[in-house]
N, C-alpha and C positions, 0 to 999 in steps of 0.2 A: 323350765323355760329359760330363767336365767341362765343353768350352767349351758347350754344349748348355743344363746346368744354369745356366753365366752368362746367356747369352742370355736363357733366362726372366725369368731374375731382371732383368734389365733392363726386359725386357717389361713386368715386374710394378711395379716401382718408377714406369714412365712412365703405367701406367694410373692408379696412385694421385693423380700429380704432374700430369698432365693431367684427371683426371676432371671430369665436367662440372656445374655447381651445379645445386641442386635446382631444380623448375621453380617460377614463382609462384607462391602461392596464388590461389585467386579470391577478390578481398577481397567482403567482405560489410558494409560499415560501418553501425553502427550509432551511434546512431541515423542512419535514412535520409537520406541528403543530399535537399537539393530537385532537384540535380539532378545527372546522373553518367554516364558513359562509357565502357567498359570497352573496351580492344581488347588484340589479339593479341599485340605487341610490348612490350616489356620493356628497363627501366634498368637497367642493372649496380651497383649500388650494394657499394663496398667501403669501408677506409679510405683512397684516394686518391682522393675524392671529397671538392670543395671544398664551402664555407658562402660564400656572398655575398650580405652582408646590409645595406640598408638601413638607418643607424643608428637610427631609431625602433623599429627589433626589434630593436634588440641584445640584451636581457635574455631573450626569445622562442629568439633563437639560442643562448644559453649553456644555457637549460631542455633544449633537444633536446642537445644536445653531452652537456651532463652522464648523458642518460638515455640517449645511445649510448655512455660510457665505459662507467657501472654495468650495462648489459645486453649491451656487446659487446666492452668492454676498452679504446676506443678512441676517441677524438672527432677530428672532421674540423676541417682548417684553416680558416682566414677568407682566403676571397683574392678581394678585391671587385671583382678586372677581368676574375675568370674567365667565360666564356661556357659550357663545354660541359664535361660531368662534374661539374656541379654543382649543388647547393641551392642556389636566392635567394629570399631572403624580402624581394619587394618591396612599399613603401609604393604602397597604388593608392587615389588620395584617391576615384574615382569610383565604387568600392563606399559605398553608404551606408549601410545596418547596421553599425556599430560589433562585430560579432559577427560578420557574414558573411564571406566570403570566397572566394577562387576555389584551384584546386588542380590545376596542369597535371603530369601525369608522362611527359615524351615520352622518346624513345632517348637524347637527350644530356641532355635536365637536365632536373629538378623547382623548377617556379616554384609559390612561396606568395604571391598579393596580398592583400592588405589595408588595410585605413585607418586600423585600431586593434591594439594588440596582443590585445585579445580575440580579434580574428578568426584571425590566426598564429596563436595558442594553439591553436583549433580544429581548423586547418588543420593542426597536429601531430598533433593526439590524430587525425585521418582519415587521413593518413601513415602514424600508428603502425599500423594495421589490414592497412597494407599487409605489413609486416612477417611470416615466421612466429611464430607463436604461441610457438614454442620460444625468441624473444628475449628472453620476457619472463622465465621462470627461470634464463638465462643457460646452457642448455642449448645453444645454437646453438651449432656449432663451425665452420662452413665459414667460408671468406674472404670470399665472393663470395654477395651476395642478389640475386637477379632480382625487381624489381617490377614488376606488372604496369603497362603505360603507362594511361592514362585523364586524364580531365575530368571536373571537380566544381564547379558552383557552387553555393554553399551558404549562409542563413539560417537563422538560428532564427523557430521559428512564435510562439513568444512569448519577453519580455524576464523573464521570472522562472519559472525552473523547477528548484524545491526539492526538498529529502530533509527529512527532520528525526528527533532522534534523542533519544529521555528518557532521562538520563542519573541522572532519581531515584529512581524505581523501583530500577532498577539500571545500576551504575556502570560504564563501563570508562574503559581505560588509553588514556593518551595516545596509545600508539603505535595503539592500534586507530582511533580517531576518524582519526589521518589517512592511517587504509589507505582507511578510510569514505570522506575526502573526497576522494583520490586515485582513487576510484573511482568516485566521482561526477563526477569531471570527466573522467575520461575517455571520458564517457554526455555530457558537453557539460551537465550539470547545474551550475547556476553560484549554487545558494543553499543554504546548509546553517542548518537551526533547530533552533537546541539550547537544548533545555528543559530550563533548568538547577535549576528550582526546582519543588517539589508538596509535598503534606502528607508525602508517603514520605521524604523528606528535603531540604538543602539543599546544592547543590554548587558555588558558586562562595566564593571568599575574597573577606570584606567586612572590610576591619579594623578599621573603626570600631566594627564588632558581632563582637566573638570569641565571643560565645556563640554565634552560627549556625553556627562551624566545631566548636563544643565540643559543641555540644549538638542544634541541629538537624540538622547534617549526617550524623547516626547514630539509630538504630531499633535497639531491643531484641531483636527478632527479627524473621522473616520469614515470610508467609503461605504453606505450601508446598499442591500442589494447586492444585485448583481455589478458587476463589470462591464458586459456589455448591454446594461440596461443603458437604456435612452427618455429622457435624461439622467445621466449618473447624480445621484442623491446624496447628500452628507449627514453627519449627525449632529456637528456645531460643537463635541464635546472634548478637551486637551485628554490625550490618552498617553501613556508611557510607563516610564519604569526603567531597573535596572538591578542587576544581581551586583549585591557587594561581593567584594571578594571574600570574605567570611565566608557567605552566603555558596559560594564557589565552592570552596574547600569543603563547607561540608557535603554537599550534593558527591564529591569526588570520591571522601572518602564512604558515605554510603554505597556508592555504588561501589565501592572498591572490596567493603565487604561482603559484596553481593559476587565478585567477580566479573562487575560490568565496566570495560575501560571508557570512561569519557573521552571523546574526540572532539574539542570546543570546533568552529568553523564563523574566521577573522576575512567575510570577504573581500575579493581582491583581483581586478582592480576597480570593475563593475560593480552593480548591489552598494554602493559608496556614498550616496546620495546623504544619508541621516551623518556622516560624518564630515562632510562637506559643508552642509548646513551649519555645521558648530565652528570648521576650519576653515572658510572658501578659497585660501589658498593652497590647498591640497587640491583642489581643482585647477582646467586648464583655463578660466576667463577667471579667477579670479573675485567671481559674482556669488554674492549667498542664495543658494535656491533653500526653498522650505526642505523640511524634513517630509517626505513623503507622505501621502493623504489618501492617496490610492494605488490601487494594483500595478504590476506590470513591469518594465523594463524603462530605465531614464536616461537621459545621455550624458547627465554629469557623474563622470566618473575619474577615479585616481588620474592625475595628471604625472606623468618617471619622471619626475623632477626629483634633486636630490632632499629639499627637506620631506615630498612625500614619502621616498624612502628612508629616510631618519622618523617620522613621525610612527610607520607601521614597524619599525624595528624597537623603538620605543614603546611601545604596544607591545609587541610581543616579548621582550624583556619582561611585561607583568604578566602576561598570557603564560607559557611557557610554563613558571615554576608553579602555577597552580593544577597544571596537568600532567601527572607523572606516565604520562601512555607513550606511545612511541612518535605517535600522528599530529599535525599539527593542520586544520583542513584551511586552505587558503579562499574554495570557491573558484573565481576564474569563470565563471559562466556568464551569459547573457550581458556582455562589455560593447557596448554600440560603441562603435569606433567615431562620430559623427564628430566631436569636440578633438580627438588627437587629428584626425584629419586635418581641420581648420587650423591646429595650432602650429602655431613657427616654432617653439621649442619640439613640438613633438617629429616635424617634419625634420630641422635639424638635428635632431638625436640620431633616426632614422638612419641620416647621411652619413653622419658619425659612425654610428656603428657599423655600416654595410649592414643594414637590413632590408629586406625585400619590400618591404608593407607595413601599415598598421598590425597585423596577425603577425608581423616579423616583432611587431617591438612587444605585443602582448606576452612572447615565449620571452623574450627578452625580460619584462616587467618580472615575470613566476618565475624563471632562473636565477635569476638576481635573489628574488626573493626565498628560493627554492636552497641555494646556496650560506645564505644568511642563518637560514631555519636546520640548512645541517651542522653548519656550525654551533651547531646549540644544541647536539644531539638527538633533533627528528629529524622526523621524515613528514613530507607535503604529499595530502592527497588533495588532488584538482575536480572537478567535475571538468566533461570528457572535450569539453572545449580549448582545455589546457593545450589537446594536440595541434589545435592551430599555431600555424608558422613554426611547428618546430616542440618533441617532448623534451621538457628540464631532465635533467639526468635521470635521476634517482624517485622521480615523481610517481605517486598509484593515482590511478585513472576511474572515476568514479562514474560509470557511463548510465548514462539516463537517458538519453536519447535513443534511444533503442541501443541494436548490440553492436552496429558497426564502430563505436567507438571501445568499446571492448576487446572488439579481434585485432583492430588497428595496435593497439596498444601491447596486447597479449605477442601478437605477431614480433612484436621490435623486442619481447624482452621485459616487458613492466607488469608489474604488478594492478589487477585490475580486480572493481567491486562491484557486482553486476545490482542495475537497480533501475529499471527501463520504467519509462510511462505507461505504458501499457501493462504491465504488470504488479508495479513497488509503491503506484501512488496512490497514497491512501486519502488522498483527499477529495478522487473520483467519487462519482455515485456508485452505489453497491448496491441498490434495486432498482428496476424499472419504474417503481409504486410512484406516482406524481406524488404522493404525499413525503417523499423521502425530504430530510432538512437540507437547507438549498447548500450546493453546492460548488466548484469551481466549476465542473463537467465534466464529459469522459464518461467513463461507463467500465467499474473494474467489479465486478461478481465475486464472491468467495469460492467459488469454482476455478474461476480463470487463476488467482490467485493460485491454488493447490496445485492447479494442473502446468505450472511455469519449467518449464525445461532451463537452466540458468548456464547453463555452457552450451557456447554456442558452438554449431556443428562443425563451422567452418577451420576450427580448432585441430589441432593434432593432439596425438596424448603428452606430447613433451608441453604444449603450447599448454593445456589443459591446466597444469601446475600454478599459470599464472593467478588462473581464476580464483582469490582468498576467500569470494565468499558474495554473501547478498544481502541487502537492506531492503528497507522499508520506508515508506519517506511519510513525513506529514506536514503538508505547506500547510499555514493555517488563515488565509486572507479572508477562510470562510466559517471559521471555527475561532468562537470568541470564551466560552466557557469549557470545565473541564470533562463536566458530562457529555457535550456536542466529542471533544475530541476522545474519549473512551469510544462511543458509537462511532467514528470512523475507524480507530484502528483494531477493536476488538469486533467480529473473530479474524479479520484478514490476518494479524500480524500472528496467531496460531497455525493459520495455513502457511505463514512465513517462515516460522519457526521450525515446521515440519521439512518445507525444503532446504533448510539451512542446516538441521541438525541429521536427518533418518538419512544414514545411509542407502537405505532400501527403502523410498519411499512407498509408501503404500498408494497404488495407480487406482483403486478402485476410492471413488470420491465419495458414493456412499456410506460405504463403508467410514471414514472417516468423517462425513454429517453425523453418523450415527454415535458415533464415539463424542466428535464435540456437543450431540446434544446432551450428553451425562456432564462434559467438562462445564457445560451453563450453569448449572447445579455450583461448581467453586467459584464461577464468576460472579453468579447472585451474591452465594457467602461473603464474597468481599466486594459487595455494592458497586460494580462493575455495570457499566450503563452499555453493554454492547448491542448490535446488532440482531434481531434475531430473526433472517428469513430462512431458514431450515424448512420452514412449512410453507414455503412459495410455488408455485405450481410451474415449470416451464412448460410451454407449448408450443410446437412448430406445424409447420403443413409440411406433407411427405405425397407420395404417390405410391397406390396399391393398386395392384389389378387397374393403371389408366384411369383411376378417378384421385382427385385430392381428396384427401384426409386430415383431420387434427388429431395426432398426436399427444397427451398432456402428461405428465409427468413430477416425481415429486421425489426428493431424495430420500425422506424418512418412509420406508416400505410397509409398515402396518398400521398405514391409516388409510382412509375414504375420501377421492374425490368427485365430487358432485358438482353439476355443472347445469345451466343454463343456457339458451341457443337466444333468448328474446331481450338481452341487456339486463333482465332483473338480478339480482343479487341472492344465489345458491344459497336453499335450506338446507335442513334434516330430510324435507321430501323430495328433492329435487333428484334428478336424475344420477344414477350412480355410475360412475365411468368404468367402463370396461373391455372396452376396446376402441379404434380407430374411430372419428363421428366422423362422414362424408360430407365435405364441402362444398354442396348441387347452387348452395345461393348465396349471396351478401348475406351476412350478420354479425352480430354482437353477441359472442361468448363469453362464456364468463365461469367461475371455477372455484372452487373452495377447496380445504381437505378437513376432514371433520374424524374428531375420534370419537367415536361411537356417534352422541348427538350433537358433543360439542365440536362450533366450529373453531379450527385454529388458524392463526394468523390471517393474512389480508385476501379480499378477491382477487383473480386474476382475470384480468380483461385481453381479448385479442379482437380488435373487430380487422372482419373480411370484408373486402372490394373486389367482388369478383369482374371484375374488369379483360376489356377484350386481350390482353397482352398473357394472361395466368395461364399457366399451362403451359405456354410457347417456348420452343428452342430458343435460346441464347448463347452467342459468344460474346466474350471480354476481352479487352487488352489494353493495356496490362490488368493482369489478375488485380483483385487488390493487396494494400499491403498486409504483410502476416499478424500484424501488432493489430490492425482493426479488418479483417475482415470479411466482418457481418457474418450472412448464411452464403456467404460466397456469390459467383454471378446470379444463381438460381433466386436469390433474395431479393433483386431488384424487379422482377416481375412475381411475388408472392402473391399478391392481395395486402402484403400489412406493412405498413408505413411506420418508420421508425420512432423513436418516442422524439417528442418537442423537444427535451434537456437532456438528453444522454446519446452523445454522437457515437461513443462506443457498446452502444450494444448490437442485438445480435441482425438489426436490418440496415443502420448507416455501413455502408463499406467508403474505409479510407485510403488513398492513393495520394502518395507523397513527392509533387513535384514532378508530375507525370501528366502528359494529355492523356485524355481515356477516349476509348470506341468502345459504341457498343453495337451488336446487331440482331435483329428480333427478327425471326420467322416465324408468323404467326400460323397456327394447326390446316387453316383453308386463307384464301381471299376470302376478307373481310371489310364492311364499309367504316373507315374510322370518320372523327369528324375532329378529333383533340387528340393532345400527345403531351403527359405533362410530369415533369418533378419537382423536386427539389434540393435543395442547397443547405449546409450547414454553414454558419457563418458567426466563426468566433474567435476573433483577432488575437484576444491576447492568449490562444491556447495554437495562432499559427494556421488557425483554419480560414482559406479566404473562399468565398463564392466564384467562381468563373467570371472574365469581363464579357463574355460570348458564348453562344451554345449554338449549335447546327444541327439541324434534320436532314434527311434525304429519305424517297421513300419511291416503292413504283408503284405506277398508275397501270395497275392490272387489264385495264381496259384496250389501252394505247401500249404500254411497253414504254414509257416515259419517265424517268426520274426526276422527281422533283425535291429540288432542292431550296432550304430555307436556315439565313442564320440572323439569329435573333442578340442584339447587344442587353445585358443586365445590369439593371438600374444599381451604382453605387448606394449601400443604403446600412446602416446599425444596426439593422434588426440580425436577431438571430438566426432565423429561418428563410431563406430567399426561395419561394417558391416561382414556378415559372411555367408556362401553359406555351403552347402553340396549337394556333387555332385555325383548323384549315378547312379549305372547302372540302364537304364530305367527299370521298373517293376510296375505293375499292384496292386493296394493295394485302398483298404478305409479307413483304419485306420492308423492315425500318430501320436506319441505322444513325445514330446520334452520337457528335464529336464535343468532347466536351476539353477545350483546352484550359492547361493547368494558369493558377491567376500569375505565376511569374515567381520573382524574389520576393522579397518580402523585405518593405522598403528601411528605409535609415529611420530610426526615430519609435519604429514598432517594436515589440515585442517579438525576439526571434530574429531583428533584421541582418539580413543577405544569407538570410540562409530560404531554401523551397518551401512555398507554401504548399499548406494539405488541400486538396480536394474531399470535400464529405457527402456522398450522393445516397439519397434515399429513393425509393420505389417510383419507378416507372410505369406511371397509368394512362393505358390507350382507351380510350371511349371513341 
């Protein structure tokens, strides 16, 4: 009995002492290489595996060593004659991308070439992927990793592809900025812009001006809520901060060894309010306003007098040599001209110079300044309001506003960084789900995000060249913590990455769901607080055979969705979706996706109004715009009404600084009795309600048009809904004039530039 019991026990020890390592992962690298080769076979990778490196990547080599001690205990030797069992990271001058690179992984060794160490660098972070994901928490305990074998050659599709991060609004800690930029470079993200300066405070050490650390760099309190909540609510509590310069240098040189160039952003001559506060004579009246306490756009702003320009060149005198990158970002955005206006110096200047305008003396302000900053060997990028009155010579154009500031720019000759609202701000909502953390507004999906075409068509192939590339933006008025801003920009800023780096992006979005749901997996490992609706159901109404239908949909393809017609919340038993459900009446559906029993992520809600208008032929004019809109004309008479907070999804359509018509032929004469929609209404994002709206409609009976125009109540709320109510009458034809609210006055956020029209669903009863 006893030798029996040894026996096993030996058994048991050899099964342990032999057992066989885990099998590969199948990597999935993101972003997409241009191009890649996966096969059957597998490297053994342990710590008796050599490093033979090239000395131009010796620094490239010591990066990887150090990030296998820290996540595996252990770094591999250097032994430059080894052939077989080993890394080499060789010099290959015939790669010509400075960034690209090739990535061989056969049975006996993993070769890195390259020309530059950008490209090694690269050619790590695509290695890294190879790795299990349990490396990266230091979770992994086996000896022995199996990588799977493959071939990679690989480019970046453009040479600047940015994150950027406000740091005024609200602040964090050094340690977080360089988990930020460790995680952008591991996306192959190779430019980080931090916005170090707005009215809400000032965050960098100037020590020739200690009031801006004393005094600007802190707010009395903070706007809590929304913005356009009524009444706006505070906290009572002094908030601030400020990077020393230390503190600078090292964030630079981190990122530096990461290959990510810091581009600080010193705004100018707008966003100036927190440093006005400290100086008031840097203003044009002279008067101390507070350091900003709430959101938005102010009117005290740089005053082109000569000590303000002495004071920002003084300023950048300390700025400058802590950023060794090319770029020096001045801002230039959102400058209400209301103060130079009024002023007698600023009008006299004006005269002075032969300037045409306030926008004449703005290009003036950035020239000057633009000028000064070449002299000091950069270069100024603006955000795309620079081109008013006139571009500084040598200026890159950072267009946000949609793309017409981009073509504009690309067109003359400049250098342009594509980063629209509609598609790069990360500080929109990214679900529909009302339970999402509140946000600024908008409505950007990680769909919309992948799906961004970043050169605009209007481009020629020469103009094309101008385009260096695309960002990603994160305002933070609504993100106070560093978990909150991981969940905005994590996965968008992967989708970002994708159109920044793959040359050939990959158009199928599934596809690429499918892959970031494995990349979740390294985002866990490194306590990554991202978004995860992968498992969200969309759903539309369509038309089959003359009746509506719903539609429902799910990007991860081998799961189950189940659904409800009576508002309850989808089981295990509930209906299993498998084709089209017919939309014969009003209801509340509802939707899950479930693998096997369990269900995953949240419900999806659509409720239908089938209302007398569903169905009916529509025209529009103007279309809406392409940055928002919605399900197109067919969307304002659906049945479903667009969400309360999220004016960019897919049933608000926006129209910018346009009257809109619309006109409804309904299937028969039909007797209506009401005619009603509604209004988005959100100032500080540019959106105003109409001051008027108009019906006309015919009286089937008589052959009469009656017409009716209804004035709209000035009012804070967000949603401006609005009914007309008429004596019942028989009619097929309705047609509704909805004029645009105008400019968009002195003093507002956006002012003299068009306001947006936001119109949701048109219901006839």
């Amino acid at each position: 009995m006893r030798s029996n019991i040894f026996f096993k026990f030996i058994i048991f020890l050899c099964l342990i002492g032999c057992s066989k390592p885990q099998p590969p992962i199948d990597p999935y690298i993101l972003p997409t290489p241009s191009f890649d080769s996966v096969n059957q076979k597998t490297f053994v990778f342990n710590k008796n595996v050599s490093l033979r490196v090239d000395g131009s990547f010796n620094s490239i080599a010591k990066f990887f060593n150090a990030y296998l001690k820290d996540k595996l205990g252990y770094s591999l030797t250097v032994n430059n004659s080894a052939d077989r069992n080993v890394i080499y990271f060789q010099y290959d001058e015939t790669i010509k991308n400075e960034e690209g690179y090739e990535l061989t992984i056969d049975p006996e060794k993993i070769t890195i070439k390259a020309s530059h160490k950008k490209g090694a660098f690269y050619a790590f972070q695509s290695l890294r992927q190879f790795f299990p994901p349990t490396v990266e928490n230091k979770t992994f305990t086996e000896k022995t990793i199996l990588l799977s074998c493959a071939y990679i050659d690989d480019a970046p599709r453009f040479p600047y592809r940015g994150m950027h991060l406000d740091v005024s609004r609200h602040m964090f800690s050094v340690d977080f900025i360089k988990k930020y930029i460790d995680l952008m470079s591991q996306l192959k993200m190779n430019t980080f812009h931090w916005h170090l300066t707005d009215d809400q405070g000032w965050r960098i050490e100037i020590k020739k001006y200690p009031k801006l650390q004393e005094v600007a760099a802190f707010r009395d309190e903070t706007l809590i809520g929304h913005y356009n909540d009524s009444p706006q609510k505070f906290d009572g509590k002094r908030y601030g901060g400020f990077y020393t310069q230390k503190e600078v240098r090292e964030i630079v040189a981190y990122a530096a060894e990461r290959y990510v160039t810091v581009i600080p952003e010193i705004e100018m001559p707008g966003h100036s309010q927190a440093a006005i506060a400290a100086y008031p004579n840097l203003g044009c009246t002279g008067k101390k306003p507070n350091v900003a306490k709430k959101w938005g756009v102010f009117e005290d702003i740089y005053c082109p007098k000569e000590e303000t320009f002495t004071f920002l060149e003084n300023v950048l005198d300390e700025v400058i040599p802590l950023f060794p990158g090319k770029y020096i970002h001045i801002g230039g955005d959102e400058a209400p001209k209301t103060r130079w206006k009024s002023c007698e110096y600023c009008q006299k200047l004006i005269k002075e110079k032969k300037l045409k305008d306030v926008h004449g003396l703005q290009s003036y302000f950035i020239a000057r300044m633009e000028k000064y900053i070449n002299n000091k060997g950069k270069q100024i990028i603006g955000w795309d309001e620079i081109l008013d009155g006139g571009l500084a010579p040598n200026a890159t154009v950072m267009s946000w506003q949609g793309m017409n500031g981009a073509i504009e720019a690309a067109k003359a000759g400049h250098d342009v960084i594509i980063t629209p609202t509609s598609h790069a701000y990360f500080d929109y909502y990214q679900s529909d789900n009302e339970d999402e953390p509140l946000a600024i507004g908008g409505y950007l999906p990680l769909e919309k995000v992948y799906n961004f075409n970043p050169i605009p068509k209007e481009l020629t192939k020469e103009e094309e060249k101008y385009v260096l590339g695309v960002q990603g933006n994160l305002w933070t008025e609504y993100i106070s913590t560093p978990e909150k801003a991981e969940y905005m920009v994590f996965p968008r800023l992967i989708a970002m990455a994708e159109i920044a780096w793959s040359t050939s992006p990959d158009s199928n979005y599934n596809h690429f769901a499918s892959r970031l749901s494995e990349f979740h997996k390294r985002l866990d490992a490194q306590n990554v607080n991202y978004a995860n609706h992968l498992y969200e159901i969309e759903g539309e109404i369509t038309t089959q055979n003359n009746q509506l239908v719903f539609d429902l949909q799910t990007v991860i393809d081998d799961k189950t969705i189940r659904y409800t017609t009576d508002a309850s919340s989808p089981t295990i038993t509930s209906v299993a979706y498998t084709s089209s459900i017919p939309a014969k009446n009003s209801m509340i559906l509802k939707a899950a996706v479930f693998d096997g029993t369990k269900k995953l992520g949240r419900d999806f809600t659509l409720e239908f109004n089938k209302h007398k208008a569903v169905g009916a032929t529509i025209t529009l004019q103007p279309n809406a715009s392409k940055v928002y809109p919605g399900s197109g004309k067919a969307g304002l008479i659906n049945g479903i009404s667009g969400s309360n907070t999220r004016y960019g999804d897919k049933e608000w359509l926006g129209f910018w600084g346009k009257d809109v018509t619309i006109k409804i032929k309904l299937k028969k004469p039909t007797k209506i009795s009401s005619i009603s929609t509604r209004f988005y209404n959100a100032n500080g994002q540019w959106i105003y309600a109409p001051k008027e709206i108009g019906i006309s409609y015919v009286n089937e009976e008589d052959g009469r048009t009656l017409h009716q125009i209804n004035q709209i109540k000035n009012t804070d709320a967000t949603l401006i809904p609005h009914t007309f109510q008429i004596e019942e009458v028989t009619t097929q034809h309705i047609e509704i004039h909805i004029p645009n609210h105008g400019m968009i006055p002195d003093g507002m956020q956006g002012a003299g530039n068009k306001a947006w029209t936001f119109l949701d669903e048109i219901v006839v009863k």
